[in-house]
RODO-2510 file (C-alpha; in nm, 4 decimals, decimal comma):
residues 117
     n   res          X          Y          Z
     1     x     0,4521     2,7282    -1,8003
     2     x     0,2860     2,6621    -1,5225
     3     x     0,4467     2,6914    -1,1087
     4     x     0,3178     2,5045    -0,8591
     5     x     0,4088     2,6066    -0,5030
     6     x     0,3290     2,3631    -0,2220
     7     x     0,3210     2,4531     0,1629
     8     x     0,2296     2,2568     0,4380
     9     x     0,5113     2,0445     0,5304
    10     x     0,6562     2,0584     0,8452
    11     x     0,6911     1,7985     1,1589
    12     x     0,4409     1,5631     1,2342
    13     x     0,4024     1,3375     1,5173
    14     x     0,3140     0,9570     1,4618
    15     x    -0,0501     0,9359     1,4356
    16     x    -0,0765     1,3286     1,3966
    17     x    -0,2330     1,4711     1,1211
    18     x    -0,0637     1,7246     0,8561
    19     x    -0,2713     1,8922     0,5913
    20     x    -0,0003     2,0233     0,2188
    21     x    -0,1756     2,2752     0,0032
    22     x    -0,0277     2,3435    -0,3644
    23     x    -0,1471     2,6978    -0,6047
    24     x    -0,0756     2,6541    -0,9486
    25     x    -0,0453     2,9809    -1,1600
    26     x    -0,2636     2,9228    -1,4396
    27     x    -0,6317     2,9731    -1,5425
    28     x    -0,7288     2,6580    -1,6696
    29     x    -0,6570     2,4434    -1,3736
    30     x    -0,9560     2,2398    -1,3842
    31     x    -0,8211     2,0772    -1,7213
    32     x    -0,5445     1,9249    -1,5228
    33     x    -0,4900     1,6221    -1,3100
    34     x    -0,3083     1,7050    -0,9965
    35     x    -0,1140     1,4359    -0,7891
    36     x     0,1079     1,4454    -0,5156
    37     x     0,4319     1,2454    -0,5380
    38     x     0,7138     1,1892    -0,2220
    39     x     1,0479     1,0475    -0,2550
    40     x     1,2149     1,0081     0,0406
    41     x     1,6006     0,9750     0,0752
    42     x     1,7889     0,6856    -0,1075
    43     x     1,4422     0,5788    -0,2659
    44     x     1,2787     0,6953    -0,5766
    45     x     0,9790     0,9649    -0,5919
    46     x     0,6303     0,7555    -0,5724
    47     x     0,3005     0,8552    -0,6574
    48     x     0,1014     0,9261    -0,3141
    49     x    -0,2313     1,0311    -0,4885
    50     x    -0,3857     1,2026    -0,7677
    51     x    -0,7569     1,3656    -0,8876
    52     x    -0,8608     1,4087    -1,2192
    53     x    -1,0007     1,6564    -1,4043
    54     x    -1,3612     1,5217    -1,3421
    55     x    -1,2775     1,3755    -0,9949
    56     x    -1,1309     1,0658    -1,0276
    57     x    -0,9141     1,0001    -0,7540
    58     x    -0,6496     0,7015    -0,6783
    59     x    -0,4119     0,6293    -0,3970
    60     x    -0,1266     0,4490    -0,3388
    61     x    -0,1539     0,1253    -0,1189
    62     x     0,0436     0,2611     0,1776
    63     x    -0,1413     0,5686     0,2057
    64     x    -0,5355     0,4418     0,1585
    65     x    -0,7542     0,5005     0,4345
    66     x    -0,5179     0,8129     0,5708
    67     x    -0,4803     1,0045     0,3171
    68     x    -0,6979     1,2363     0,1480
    69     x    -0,6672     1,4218    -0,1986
    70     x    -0,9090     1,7169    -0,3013
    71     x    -0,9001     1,9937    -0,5163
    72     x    -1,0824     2,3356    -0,5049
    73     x    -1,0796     2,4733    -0,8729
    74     x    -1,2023     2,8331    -0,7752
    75     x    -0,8519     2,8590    -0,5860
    76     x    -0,6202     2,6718    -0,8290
    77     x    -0,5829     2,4451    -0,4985
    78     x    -0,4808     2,0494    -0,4272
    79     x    -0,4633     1,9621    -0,1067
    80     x    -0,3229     1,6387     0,1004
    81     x    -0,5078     1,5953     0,4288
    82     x    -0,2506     1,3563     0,5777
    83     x    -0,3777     1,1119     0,8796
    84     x    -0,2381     0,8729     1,1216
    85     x     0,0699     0,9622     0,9968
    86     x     0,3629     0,7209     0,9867
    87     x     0,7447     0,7512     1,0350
    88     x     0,7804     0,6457     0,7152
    89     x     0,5454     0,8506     0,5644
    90     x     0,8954     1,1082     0,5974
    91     x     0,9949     1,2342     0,2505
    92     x     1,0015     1,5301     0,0304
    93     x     0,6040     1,5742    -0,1072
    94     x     0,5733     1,7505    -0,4670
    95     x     0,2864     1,8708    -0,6060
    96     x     0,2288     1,7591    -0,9906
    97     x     0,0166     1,9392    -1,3030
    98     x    -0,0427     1,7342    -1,5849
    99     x    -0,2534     1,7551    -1,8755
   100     x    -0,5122     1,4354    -1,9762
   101     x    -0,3120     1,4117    -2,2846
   102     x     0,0691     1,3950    -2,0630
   103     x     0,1738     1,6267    -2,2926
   104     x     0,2195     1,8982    -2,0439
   105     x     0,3973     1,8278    -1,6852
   106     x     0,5149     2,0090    -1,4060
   107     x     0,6579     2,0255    -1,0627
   108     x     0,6736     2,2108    -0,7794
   109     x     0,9925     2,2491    -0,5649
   110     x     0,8741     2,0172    -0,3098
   111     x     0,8051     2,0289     0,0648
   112     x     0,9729     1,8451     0,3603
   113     x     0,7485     1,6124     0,5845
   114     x     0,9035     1,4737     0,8592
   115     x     0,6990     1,2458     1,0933
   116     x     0,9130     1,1686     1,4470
   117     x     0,8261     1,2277     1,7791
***
């Protein structure tokens, strides 16, 4: 089993900048892709962006160009540099482990963004 705790989250001000960080407990976290997913209220979760295990990286439409997705394997660490951020860019972010295969997935408990001046 492997936990995934996110931080980060917080208010935001339109065109401000937030930056999420998520630790997974586990020692082989450079086997695993790591994305970050947000569902904000009424809607379903959506995938914001992901990295693969050797660095492949792909981002939803909405987020391209603002966004940025990176991963520091020495510190079991994915972060979300989050840019010229949007009122609707408000939503619950959770971090996701998963192995190449999909045979292994898991979530973190999530952490509220809310963009609003």
């Amino acid at each position: 089993q492997v936990q995934l705790v996110e931080s980060g989250g917080g208010l935001g001000q339109p065109g401000g900048s937030l930056r999420l960080s998520c630790v997974a407990s586990t020692s082989i976290f450079s086997i695993y892709t790591m994305g970050w997913y947000r569902q904000a209220p009424g809607k379903q979760r959506e995938l914001v962006a992901f990295i693969s295990n050797d660095g492949y990286i792909n981002y939803a439409d909405s987020v391209k160009g603002r966004f940025t997705i990176s991963r520091d394997n020495a510190k079991n660490t994915v972060y979300l540099q989050m840019n010229y951020l949007r009122p609707e860019d408000t939503a619950v972010y959770y971090c996701n482990a998963r192995t190449p295969s999909r045979t292994y997935n898991y979530w973190g408990q999530g952490t509220q963004v809310t963009v609003s001046s």
